[in-house]
VEXGUZA-245311 format. One record per residue (C-alpha): residue number from 1; residue in one letter; x, y, z. Coordinates in pm, 1 decimal. Each point is the difference from the previous one (the first is absolute). Layout:
# VEXGUZA-245311
REC num residuo     east    north       up
REC NUM       a        X        Y        Z
...
This chain:
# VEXGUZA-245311
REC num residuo     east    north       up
REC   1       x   5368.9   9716.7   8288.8
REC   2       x    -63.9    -17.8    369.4
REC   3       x    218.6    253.8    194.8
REC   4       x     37.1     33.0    394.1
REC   5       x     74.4    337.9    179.4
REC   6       x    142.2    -16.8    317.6
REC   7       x     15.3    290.6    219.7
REC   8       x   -296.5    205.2    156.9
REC   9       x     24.6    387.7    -83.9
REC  10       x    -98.8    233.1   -244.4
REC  11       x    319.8   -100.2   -265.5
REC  12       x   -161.1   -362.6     32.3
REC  13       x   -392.9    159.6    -69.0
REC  14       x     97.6    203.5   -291.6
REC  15       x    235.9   -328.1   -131.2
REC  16       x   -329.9   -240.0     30.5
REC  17       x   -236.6    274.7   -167.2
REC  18       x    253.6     15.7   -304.5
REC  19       x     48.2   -371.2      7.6
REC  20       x   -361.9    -41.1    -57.0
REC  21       x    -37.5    215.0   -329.8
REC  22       x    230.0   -216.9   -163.2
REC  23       x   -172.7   -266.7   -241.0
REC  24       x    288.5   -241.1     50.9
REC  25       x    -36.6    -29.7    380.7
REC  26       x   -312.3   -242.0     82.5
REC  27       x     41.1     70.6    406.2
REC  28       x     86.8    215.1    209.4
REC  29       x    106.2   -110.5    407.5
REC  30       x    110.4    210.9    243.7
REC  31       x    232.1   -113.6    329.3
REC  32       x    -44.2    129.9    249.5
REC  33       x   -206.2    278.7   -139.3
REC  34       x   -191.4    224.8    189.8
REC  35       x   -380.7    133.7    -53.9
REC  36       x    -26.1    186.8   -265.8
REC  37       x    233.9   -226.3   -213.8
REC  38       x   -260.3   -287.6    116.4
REC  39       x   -260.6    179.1   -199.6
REC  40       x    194.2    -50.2   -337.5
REC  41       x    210.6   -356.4     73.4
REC  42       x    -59.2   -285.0    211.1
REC  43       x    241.0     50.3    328.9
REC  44       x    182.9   -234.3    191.9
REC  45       x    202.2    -44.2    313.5
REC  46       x    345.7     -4.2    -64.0
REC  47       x    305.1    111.8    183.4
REC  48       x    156.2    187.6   -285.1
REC  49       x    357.3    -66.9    110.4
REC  50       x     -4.3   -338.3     41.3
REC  51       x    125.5   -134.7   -360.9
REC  52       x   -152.4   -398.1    125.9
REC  53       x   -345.1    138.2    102.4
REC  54       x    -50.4    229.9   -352.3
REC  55       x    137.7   -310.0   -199.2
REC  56       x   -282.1   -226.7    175.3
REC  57       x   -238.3    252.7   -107.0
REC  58       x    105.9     57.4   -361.1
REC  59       x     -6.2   -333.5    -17.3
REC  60       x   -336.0    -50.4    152.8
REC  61       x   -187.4    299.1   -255.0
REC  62       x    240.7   -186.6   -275.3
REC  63       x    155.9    379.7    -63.6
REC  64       x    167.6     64.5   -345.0
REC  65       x    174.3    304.2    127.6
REC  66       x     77.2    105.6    349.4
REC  67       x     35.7    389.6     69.1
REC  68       x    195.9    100.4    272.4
REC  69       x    -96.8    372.9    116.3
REC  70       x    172.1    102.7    320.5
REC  71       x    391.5     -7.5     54.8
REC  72       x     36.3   -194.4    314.3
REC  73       x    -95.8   -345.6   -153.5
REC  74       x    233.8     42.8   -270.5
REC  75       x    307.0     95.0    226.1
REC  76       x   -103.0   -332.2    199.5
REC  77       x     13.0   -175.1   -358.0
REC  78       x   -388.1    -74.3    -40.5
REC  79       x     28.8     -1.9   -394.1
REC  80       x    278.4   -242.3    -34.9
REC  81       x   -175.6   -238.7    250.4
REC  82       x   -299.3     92.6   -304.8
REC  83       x    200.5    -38.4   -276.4
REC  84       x    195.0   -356.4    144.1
REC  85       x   -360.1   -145.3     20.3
REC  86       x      4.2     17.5   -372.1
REC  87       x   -275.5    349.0     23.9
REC  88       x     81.7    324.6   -190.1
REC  89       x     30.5    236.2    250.5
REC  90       x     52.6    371.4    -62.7
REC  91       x    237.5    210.8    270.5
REC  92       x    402.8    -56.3    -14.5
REC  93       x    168.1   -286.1    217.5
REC  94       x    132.6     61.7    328.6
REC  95       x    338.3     39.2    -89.5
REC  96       x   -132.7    257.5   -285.7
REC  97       x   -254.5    180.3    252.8
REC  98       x    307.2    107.6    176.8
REC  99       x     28.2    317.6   -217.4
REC 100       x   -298.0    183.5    249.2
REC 101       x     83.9   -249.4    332.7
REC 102       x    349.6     97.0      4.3
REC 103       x     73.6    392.7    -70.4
REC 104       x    362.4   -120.4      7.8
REC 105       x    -15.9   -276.3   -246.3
REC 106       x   -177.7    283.9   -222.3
REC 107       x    239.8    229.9     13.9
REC 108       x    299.0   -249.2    -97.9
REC 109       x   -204.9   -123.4   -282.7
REC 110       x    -57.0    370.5   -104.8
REC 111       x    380.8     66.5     47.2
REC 112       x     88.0   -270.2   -210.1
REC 113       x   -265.5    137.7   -279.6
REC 114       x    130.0    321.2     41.1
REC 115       x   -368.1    129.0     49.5
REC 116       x     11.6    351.6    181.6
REC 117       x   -137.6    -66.0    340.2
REC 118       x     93.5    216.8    331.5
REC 119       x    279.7    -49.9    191.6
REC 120       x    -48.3   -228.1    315.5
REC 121       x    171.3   -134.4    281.8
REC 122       x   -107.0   -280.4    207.8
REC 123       x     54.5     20.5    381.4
REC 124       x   -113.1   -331.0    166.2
REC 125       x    158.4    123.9    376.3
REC 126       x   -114.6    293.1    253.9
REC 127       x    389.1    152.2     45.2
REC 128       x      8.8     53.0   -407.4
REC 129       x   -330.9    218.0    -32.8
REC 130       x    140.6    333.4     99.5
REC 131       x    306.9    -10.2   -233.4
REC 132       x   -223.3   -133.6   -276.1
REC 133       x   -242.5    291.5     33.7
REC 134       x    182.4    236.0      1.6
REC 135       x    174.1   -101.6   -370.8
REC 136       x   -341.9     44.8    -78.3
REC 137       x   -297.3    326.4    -21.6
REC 138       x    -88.1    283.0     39.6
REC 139       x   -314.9   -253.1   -143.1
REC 140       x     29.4   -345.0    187.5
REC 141       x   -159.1   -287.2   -139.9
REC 142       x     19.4   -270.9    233.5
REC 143       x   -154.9   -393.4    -92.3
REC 144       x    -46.3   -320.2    137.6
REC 145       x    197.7   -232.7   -205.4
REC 146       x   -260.2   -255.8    -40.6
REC 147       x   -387.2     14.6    -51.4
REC 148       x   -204.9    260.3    136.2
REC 149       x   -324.9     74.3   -169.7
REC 150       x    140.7    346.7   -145.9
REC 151       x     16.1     89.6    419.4
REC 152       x    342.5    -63.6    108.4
REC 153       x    114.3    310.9   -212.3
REC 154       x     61.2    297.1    178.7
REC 155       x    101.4    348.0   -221.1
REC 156       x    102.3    313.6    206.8
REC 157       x    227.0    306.2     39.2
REC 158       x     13.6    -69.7    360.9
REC 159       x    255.8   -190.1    112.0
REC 160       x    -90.7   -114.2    342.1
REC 161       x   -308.7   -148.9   -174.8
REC 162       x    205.4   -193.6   -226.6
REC 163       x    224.3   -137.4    265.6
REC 164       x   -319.6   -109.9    219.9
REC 165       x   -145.2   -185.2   -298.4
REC 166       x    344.9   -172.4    -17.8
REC 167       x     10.6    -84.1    327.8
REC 168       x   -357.7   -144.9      9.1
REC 169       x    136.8   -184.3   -305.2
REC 170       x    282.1   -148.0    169.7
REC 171       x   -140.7    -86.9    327.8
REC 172       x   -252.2   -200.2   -228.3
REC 173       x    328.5   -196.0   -141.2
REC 174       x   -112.9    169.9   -333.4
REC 175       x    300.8    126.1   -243.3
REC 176       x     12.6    389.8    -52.5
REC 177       x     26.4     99.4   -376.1
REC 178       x    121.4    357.1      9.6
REC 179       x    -94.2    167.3   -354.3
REC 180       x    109.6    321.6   -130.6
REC 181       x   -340.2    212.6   -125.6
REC 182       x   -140.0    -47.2   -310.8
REC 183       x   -154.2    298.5   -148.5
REC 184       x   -247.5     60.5   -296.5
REC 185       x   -335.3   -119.5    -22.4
REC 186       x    -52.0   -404.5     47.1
REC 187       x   -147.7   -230.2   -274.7
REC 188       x    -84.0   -324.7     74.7
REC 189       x     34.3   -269.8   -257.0
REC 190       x   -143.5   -376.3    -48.8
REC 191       x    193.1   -210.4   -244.0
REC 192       x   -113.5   -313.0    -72.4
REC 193       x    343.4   -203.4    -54.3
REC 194       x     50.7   -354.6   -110.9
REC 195       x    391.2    -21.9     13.2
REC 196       x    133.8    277.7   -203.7
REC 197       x   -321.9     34.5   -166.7
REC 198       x   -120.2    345.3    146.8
REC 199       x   -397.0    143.2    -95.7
REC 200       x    -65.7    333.6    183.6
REC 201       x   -315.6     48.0    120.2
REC 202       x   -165.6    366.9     97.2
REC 203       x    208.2    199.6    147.4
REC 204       x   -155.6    164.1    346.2
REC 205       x     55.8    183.8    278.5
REC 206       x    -60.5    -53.9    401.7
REC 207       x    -93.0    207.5    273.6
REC 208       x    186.7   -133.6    278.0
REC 209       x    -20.5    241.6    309.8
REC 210       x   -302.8     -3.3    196.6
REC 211       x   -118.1    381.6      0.5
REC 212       x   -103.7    219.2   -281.9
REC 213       x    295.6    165.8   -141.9
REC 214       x    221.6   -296.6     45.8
REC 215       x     39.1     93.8    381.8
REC 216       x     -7.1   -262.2    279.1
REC 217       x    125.4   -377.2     29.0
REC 218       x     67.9   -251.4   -239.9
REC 219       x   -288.5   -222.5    -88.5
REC 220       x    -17.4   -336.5   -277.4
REC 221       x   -176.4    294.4   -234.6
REC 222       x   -299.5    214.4     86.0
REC 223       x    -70.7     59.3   -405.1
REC 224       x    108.3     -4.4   -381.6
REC 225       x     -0.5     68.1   -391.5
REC 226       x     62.1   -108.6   -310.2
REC 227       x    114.9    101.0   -251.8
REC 228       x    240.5    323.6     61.3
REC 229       x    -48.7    291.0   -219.5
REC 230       x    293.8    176.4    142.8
REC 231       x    248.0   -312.8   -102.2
REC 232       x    169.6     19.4   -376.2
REC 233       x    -40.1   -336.5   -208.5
REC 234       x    421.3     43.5    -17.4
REC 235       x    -14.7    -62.9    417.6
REC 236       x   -201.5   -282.8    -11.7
REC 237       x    232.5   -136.1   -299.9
REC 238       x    258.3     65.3    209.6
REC 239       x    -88.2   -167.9    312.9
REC 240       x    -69.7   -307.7   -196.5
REC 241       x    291.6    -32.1   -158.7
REC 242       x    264.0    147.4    266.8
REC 243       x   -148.4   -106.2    293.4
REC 244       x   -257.4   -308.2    -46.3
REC 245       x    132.0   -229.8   -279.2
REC 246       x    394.7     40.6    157.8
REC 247       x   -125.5   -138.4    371.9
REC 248       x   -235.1   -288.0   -155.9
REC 249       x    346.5    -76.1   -262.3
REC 250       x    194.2     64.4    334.7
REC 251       x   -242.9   -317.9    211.8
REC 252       x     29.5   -208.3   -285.4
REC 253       x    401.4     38.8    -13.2
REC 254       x    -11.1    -88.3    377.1
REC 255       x   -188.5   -294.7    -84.6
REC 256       x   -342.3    137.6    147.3
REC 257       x   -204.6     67.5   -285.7
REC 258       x   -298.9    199.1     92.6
REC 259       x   -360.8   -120.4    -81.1
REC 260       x   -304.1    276.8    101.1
REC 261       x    -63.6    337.7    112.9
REC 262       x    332.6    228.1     10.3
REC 263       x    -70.8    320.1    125.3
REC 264       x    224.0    278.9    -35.6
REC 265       x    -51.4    326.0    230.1
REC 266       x    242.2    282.1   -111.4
REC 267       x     31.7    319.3     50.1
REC 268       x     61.9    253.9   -298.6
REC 269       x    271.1    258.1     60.9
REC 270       x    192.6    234.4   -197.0
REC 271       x    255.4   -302.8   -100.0
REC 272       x   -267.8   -195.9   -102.8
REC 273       x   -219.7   -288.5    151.0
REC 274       x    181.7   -187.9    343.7
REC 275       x   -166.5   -296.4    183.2
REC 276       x   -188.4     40.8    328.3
REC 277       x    -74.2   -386.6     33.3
REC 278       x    -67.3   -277.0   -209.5
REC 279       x   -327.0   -209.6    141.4
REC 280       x    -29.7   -383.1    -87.8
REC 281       x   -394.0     11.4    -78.3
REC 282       x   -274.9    224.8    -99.4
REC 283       x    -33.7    338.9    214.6
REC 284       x   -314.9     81.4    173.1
REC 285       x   -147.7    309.3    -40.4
REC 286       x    172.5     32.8   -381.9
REC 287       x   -178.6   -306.2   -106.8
REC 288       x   -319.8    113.7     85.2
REC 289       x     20.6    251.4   -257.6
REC 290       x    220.8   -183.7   -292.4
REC 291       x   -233.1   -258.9    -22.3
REC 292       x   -287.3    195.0     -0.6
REC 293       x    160.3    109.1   -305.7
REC 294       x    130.1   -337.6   -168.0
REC 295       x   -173.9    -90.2   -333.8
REC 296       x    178.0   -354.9    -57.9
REC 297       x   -114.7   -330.8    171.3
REC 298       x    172.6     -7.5    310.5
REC 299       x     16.4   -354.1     34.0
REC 300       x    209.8    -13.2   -369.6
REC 301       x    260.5    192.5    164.2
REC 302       x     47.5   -128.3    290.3
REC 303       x     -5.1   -368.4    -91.5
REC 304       x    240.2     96.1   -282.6
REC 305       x    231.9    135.3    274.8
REC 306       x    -77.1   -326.7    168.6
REC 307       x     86.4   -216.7   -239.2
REC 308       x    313.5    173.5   -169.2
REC 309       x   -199.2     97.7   -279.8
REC 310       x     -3.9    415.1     24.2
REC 311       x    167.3     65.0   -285.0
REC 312       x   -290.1   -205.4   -227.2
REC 313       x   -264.8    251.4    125.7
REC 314       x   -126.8    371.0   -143.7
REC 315       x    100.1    303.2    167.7
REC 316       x   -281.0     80.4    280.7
REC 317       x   -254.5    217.6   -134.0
REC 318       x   -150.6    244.6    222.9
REC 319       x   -322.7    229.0     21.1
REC 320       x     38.4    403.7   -111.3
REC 321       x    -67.7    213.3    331.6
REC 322       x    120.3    -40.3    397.7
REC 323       x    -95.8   -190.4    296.1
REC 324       x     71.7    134.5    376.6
REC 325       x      0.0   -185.2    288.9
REC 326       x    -76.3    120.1    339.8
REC 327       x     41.4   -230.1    331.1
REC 328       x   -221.2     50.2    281.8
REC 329       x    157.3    -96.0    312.5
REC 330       x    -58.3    -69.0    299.7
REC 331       x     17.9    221.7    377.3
REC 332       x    364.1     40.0     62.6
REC 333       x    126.9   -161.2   -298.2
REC 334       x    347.3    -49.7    -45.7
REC 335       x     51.3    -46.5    387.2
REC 336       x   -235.4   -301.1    145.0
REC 337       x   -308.2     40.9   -186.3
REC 338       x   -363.9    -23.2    167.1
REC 339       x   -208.5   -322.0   -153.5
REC 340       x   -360.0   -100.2      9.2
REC 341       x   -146.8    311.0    -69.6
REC 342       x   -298.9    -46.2   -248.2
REC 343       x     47.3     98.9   -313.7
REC 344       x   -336.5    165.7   -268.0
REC 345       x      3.4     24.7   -323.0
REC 346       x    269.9   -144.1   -110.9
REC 347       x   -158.9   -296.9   -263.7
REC 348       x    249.7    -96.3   -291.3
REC 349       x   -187.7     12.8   -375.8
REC 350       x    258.8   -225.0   -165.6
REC 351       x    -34.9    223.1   -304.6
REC 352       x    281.9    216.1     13.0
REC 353       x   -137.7    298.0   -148.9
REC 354       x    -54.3    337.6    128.5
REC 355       x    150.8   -111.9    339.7
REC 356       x     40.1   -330.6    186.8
REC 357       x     17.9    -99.4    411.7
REC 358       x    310.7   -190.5     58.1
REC 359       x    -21.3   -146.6    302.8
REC 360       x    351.2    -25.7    220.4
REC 361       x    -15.1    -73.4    359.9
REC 362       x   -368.1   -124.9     32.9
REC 363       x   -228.7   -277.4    135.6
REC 364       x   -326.9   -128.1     84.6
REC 365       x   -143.3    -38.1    315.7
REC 366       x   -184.7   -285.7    111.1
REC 367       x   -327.0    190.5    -32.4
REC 368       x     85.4    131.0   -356.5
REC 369       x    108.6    337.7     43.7
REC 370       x    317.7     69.9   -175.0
REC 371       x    228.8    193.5    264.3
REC 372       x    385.1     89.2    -34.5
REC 373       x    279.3   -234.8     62.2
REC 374       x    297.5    152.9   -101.6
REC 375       x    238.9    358.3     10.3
REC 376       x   -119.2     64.0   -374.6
REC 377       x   -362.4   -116.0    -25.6
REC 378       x    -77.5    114.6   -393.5
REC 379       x     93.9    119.0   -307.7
REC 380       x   -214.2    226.3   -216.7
REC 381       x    128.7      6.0   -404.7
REC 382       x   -151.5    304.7   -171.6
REC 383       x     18.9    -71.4   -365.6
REC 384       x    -70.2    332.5   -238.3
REC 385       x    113.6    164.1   -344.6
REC 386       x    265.5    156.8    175.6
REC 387       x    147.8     11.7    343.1
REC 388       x   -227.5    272.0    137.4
REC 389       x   -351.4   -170.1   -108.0
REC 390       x    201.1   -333.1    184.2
REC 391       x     40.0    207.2    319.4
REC 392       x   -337.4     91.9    -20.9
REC 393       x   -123.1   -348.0    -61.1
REC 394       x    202.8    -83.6    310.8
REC 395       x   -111.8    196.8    211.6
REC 396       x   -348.5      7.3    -69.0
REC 397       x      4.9   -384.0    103.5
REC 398       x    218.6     59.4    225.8
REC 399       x   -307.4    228.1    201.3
REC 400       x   -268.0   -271.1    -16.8
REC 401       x    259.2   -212.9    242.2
REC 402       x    -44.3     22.5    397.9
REC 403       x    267.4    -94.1    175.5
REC 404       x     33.4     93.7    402.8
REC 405       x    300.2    174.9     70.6
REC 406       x    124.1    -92.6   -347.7
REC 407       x    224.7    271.9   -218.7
REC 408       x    128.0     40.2   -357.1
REC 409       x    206.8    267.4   -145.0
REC 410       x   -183.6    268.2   -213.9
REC 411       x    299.6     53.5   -277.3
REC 412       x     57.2   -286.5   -163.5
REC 413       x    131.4     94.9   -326.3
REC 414       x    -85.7    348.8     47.4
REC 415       x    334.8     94.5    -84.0
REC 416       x     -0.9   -159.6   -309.8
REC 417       x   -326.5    115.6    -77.1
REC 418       x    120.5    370.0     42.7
REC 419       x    330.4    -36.8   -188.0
REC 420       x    188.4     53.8    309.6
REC 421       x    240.6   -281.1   -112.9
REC 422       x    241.1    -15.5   -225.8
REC 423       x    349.6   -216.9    -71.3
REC 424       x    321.4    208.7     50.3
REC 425       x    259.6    127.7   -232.0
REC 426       x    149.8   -127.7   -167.9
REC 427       x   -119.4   -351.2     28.5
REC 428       x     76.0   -309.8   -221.7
């Protein structure tokens, strides 16, 4: 099997390096890549949201199996332009990606399910934000309605920031989704679904705020883990079968079945777990670290997806022990990042082992040196017996990397690691 990637971050670099242990997949390509990916896959130009230009190029490597890795291609309906060329292509069709690029869309479809999600209100003029906010706090949570990167989400107990990020929102001619607060600690969880046949993956958890502590700005993810010691086998049962399968039997009712990556990220309160989001495609950092962990061919499940064949294939198997992954990111990441600064240290093994270089927002100069070219530049998966010899491994790898100006947060899954989570009572 020959299997293209398209897409150019870390998510993509840890996808190719799993691709390539699998005996069934003969080549790996890459489109458009970026430089450390180009050190494990042949890379090639493409612009990823352009469903005519990655057809031409499927076409031209004579791909088995196209993998679509970032959301904004499969909103603009990249894998059914794929899959109409007669190409298995893994990620959802347009109409199916609009579960993550329309919050509203989610939340009927979730209504519908009766999946427990937060209340919400959309407000799509300037005169309706003040009434709107104020059926809402003391914790705002205030979204763009479509795409964002994981930055158009503002949480806060202070109302005048919620109304400015509103406002911003507006002026943009974005939609406002007003949510009510979830609380409980957040699990995020990749499904692979092929119609109403659901196959959880590892469950993880992000680190979404900038600063240690979870302080600071919204950012796509600064880190993550896998698995969750603190979450009971009885959750994860649950959020299968209350939450995931009922939305994928929900598409299919509505006549858009979904194909790929669902992602659910919920929140698990006192009533049980709620949704946060549903995503249409593998999340970046969490995928870092659950296939760092995956023990199955990758390319057998995701063609099987593909092909509406999921249900035919073994359970993934997965390694014993936990992976962490840390981002290092660039000077004044989330706002506008600095790029071009040169970047040490930083060489991906391919092996997967003790810990692995991811590499995110990346290139190479002209005169070879590899220098930043992105807000999150790399990803550093720690693999170990348990989580703490994973944040060690992290770590450690993470301090042979020079990066000017660059910054990372120093707790990712120290909480965990400390026992400082736990799921609330009772929960289901």
């Amino acid at each position: 099997m020959r299997v293209l990637v398209i897409g150019s971050g870390a998510r993509e670099h840890a996808l190719v390096l799993a691709l390539r242990k699998d005996p069934a997949v003969s080549a790996v390509y890459a489109a458009p890549g970026n430089a450390g990916i180009a050190q494990h896959a042949e890379v090639r130009p493409v612009d990823a949201s352009s469903g005519a230009e990655v057809v031409e190029l499927a076409r031209e490597l004579s791909a088995d199996l196209v993998v679509v890795g970032p959301e904004v291609p499969l909103v603009l309906g990249v894998a059914d332009a794929v899959r109409e060329a007669g190409i298995a292509c893994f990620g959802p069709s347009a109409a199916a990606a609009r579960i993550e690029g329309s919050k509203a869309f989610a939340k009927d479809v979730m209504n519908t399910a009766g999946v427990r999600t937060a209340h919400s209100e959309i407000v799509d003029h300037p005169g309706e934000l003040d009434a709107a906010l104020d059926r809402f706090g003391p914790t705002w949570v205030v979204k763009d309605d479509g795409l964002a990167a994981g930055k158009g989400v503002v949480v806060t107990a202070d109302r005048s920031v919620a109304r400015e990020h509103g406002a911003e929102l507006l002026e943009q001619g974005h939609p406002v989704l007003l949510e009510s607060f979830l609380d409980g600690p957040e699990v995020s969880l990749f499904c692979l679904v092929d119609g109403e046949t659901v196959v959880p993956l590892l469950p993880a958890q992000d680190h979404k705020r900038v600063g240690d502590g979870d302080t600071g700005p919204n950012t796509g993810g600064m880190g993550a883990y896998t698995p969750l010691p603190w979450l009971p086998a009885e959750t994860l049962t649950a959020i299968v079968d209350d939450v995931v399968k009922p939305v994928a039997a929900e598409m299919v009712r509505r006549g858009v079945p979904f194909s790929g990556l669902l992602y659910a990220g919920l929140a698990i309160g006192q009533a049980g777990p709620a949704v946060v989001e549903f995503n249409c495609r593998f999340g970046d950092p969490e995928t870092q670290a659950v296939l760092a962990m995956l023990d199955s061919p990758l390319g057998e499940l995701l063609n099987a997806t593909a092909t509406g064949t999921l249900d035919r294939v073994a359970a993934p198997r997965w390694k014993d022990g936990s992976a962490v992954t840390v981002v290092l990111a660039a000077e004044n990441y989330p706002a506008r990042p600095r790029t071009g600064d040169v970047i040490t240290g930083a060489e991906s093994s391919g092996t997967g082992t003790e810990s692995e270089v991811l590499h995110a927002g990346t290139a190479q100069r002209a005169d070879g040196a590899l220098v930043s070219a992105g807000g999150r530049v790399l990803a550093i998966v720690g693999q170990g017996a348990d989580l703490e010899e994973a944040r060690k491994n992290a770590y450690d790898r993470l301090a042979t990397v020079k990066l000017p100006g660059g910054h990372f947060r120093t707790d990712i899954a120290l909480a965990a690691t400390e026992g400082r989570i736990s799921v609330p009572t009772p929960a289901v």
